[in-house]
PyMOL CGO cylinders between C-alpha atoms (Angstrom):
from pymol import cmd
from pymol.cgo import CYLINDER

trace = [
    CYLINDER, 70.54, -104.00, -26.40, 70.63, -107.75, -27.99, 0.3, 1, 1, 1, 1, 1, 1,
    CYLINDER, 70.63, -107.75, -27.99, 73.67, -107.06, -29.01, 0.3, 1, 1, 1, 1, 1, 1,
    CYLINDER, 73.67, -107.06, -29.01, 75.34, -105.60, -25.72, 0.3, 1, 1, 1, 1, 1, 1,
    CYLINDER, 75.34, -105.60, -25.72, 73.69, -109.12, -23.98, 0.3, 1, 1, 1, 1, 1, 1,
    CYLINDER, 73.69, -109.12, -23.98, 75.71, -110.71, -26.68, 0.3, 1, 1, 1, 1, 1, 1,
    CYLINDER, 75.71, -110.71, -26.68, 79.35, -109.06, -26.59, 0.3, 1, 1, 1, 1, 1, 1,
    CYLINDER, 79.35, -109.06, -26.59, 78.69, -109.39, -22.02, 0.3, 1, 1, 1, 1, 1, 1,
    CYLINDER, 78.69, -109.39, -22.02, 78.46, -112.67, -22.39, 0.3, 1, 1, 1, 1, 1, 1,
    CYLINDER, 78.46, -112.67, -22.39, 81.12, -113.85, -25.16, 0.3, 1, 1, 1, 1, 1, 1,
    CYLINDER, 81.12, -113.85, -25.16, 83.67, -112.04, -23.02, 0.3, 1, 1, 1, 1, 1, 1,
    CYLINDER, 83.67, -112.04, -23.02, 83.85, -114.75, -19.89, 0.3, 1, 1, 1, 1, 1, 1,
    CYLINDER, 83.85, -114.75, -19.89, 82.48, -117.66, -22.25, 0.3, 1, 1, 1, 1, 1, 1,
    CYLINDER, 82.48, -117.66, -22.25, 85.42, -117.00, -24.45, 0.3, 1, 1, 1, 1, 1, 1,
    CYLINDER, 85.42, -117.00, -24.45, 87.93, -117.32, -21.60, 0.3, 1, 1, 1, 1, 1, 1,
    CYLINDER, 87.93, -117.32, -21.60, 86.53, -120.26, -20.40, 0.3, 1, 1, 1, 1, 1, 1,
    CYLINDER, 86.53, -120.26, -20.40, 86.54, -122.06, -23.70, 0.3, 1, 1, 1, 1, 1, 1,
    CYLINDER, 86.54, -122.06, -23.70, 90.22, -120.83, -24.61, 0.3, 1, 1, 1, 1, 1, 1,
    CYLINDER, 90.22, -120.83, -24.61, 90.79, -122.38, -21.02, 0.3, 1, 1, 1, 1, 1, 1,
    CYLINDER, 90.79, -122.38, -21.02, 88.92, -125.66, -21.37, 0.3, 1, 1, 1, 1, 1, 1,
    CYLINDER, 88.92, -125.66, -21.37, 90.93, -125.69, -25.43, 0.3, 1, 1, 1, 1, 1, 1,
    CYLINDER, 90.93, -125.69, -25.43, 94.37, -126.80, -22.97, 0.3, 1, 1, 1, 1, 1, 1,
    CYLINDER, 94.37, -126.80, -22.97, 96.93, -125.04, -25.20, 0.3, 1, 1, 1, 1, 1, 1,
    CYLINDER, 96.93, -125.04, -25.20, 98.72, -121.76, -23.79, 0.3, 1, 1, 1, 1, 1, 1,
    CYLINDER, 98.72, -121.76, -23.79, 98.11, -121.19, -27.74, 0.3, 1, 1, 1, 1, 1, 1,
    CYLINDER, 98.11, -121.19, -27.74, 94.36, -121.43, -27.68, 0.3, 1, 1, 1, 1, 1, 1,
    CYLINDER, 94.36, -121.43, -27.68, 93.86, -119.71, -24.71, 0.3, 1, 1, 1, 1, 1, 1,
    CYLINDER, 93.86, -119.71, -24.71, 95.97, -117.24, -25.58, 0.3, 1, 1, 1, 1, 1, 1,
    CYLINDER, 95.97, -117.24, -25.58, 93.61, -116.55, -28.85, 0.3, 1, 1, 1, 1, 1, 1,
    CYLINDER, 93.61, -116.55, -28.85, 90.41, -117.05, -27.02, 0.3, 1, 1, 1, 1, 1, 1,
    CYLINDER, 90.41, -117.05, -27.02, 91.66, -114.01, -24.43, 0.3, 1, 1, 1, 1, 1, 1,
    CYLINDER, 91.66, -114.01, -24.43, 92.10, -111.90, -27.74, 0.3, 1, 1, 1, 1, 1, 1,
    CYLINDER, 92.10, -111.90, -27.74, 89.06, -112.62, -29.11, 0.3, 1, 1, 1, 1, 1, 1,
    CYLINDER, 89.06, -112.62, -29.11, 87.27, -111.65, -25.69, 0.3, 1, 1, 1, 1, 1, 1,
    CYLINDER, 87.27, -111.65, -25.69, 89.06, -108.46, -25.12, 0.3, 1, 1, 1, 1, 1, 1,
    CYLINDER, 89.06, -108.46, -25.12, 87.83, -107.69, -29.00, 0.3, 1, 1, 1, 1, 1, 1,
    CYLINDER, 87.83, -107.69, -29.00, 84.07, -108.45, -28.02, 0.3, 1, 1, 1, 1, 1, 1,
    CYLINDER, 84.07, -108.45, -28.02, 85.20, -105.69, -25.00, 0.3, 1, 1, 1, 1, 1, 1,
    CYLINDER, 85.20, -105.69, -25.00, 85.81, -103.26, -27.95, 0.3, 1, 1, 1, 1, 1, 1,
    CYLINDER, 85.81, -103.26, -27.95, 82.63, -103.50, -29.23, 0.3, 1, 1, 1, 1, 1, 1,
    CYLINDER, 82.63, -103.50, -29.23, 80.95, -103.53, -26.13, 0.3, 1, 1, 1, 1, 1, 1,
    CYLINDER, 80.95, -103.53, -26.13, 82.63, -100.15, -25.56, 0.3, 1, 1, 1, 1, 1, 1,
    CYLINDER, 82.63, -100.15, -25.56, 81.61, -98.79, -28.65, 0.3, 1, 1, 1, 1, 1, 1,
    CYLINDER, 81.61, -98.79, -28.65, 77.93, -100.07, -28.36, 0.3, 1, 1, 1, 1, 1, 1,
    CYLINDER, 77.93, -100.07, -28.36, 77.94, -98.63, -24.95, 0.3, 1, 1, 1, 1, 1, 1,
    CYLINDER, 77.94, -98.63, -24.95, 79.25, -95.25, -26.36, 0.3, 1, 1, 1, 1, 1, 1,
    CYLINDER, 79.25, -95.25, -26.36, 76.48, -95.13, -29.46, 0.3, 1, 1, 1, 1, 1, 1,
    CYLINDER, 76.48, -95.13, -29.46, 73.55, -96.02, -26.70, 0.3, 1, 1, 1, 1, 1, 1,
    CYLINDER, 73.55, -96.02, -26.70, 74.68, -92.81, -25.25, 0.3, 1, 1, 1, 1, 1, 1,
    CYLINDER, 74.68, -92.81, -25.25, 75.02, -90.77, -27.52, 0.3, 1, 1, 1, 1, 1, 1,
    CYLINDER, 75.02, -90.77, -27.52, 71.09, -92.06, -28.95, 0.3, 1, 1, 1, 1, 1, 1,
    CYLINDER, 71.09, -92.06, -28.95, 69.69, -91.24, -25.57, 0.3, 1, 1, 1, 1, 1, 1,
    CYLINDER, 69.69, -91.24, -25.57, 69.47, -94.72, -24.71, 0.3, 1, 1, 1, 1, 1, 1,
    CYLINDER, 69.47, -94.72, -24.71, 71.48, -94.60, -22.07, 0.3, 1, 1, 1, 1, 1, 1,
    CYLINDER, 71.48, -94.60, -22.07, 72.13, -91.61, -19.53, 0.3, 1, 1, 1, 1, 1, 1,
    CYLINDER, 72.13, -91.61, -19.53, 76.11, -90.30, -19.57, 0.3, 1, 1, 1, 1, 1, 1,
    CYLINDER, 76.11, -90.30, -19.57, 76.32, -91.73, -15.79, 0.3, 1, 1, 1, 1, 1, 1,
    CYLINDER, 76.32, -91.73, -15.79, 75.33, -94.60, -16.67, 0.3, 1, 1, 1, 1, 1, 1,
    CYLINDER, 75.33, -94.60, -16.67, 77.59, -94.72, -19.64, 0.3, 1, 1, 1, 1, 1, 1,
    CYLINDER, 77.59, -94.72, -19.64, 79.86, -93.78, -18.01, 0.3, 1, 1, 1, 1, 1, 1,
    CYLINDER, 79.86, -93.78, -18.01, 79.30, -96.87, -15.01, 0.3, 1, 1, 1, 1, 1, 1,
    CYLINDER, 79.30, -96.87, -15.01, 79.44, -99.35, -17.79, 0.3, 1, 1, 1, 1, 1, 1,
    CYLINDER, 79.44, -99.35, -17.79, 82.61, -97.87, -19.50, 0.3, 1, 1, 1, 1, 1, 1,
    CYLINDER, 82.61, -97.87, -19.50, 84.36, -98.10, -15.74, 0.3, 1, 1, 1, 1, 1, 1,
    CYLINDER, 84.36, -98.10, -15.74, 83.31, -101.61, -15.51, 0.3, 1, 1, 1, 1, 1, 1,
    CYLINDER, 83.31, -101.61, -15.51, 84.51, -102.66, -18.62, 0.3, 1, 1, 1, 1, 1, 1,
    CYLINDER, 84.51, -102.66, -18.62, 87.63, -100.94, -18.54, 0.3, 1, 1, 1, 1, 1, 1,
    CYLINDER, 87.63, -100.94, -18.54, 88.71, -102.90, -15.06, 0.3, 1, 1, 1, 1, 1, 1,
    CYLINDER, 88.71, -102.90, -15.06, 88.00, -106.50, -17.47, 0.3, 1, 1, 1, 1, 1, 1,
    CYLINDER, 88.00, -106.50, -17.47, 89.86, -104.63, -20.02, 0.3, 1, 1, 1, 1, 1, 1,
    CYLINDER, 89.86, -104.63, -20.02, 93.29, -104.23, -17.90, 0.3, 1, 1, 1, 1, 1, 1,
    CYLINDER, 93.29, -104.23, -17.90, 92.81, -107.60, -16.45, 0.3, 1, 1, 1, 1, 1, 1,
    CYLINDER, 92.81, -107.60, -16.45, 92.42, -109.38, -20.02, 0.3, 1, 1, 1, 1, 1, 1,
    CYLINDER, 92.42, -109.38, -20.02, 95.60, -107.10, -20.88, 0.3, 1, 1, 1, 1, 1, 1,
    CYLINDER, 95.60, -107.10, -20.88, 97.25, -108.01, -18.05, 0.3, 1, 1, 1, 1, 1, 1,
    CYLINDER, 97.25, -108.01, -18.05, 96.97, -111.93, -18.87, 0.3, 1, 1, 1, 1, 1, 1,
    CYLINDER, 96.97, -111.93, -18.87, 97.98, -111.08, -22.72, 0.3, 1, 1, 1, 1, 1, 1,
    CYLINDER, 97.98, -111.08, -22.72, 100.56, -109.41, -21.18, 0.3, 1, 1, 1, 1, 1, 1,
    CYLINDER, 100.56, -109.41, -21.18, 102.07, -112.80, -19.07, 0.3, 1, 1, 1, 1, 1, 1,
    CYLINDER, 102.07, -112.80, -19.07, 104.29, -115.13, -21.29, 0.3, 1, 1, 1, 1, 1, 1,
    CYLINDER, 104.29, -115.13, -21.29, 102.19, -118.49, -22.38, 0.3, 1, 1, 1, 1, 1, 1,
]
cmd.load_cgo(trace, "trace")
């Protein structure tokens, strides 16, 4: 669970130091390394579920969640720097 705290929490503090960097090229970088600590949030939500330390709804709730921060880190990649 240490490690879900840890990739929650380096997903906004990465956008706001790519942000705070000043370069469209920093913050650009800093957005992909957030939507990677999405990725492994994903997958540690997926192996908590399928050790029975989470329930599927809940799972389920979480991988919902993330998804929506997902398409809206995507959807800033997406805009030209």
């Amino acid at each position: 669970m240490s490690q879900m705290r840890r990739s929650v929490v380096s997903i906004p503090s990465n956008i706001a130091e790519g942000k705070r960097r000043g370069s469209d090229a920093d913050f650009r970088r800093f957005l992909f390394i957030a939507f990677g600590s999405g990725g492994e949030l994903e997958t540690q939500i997926e192996i908590s579920m399928r050790l029975g330390y989470l329930d599927k709804v809940k799972a389920e709730q979480l991988l919902e969640q993330l998804g929506e921060v997902m398409r809206m880190l995507n959807g800033f990649l997406s805009k030209s720097f």
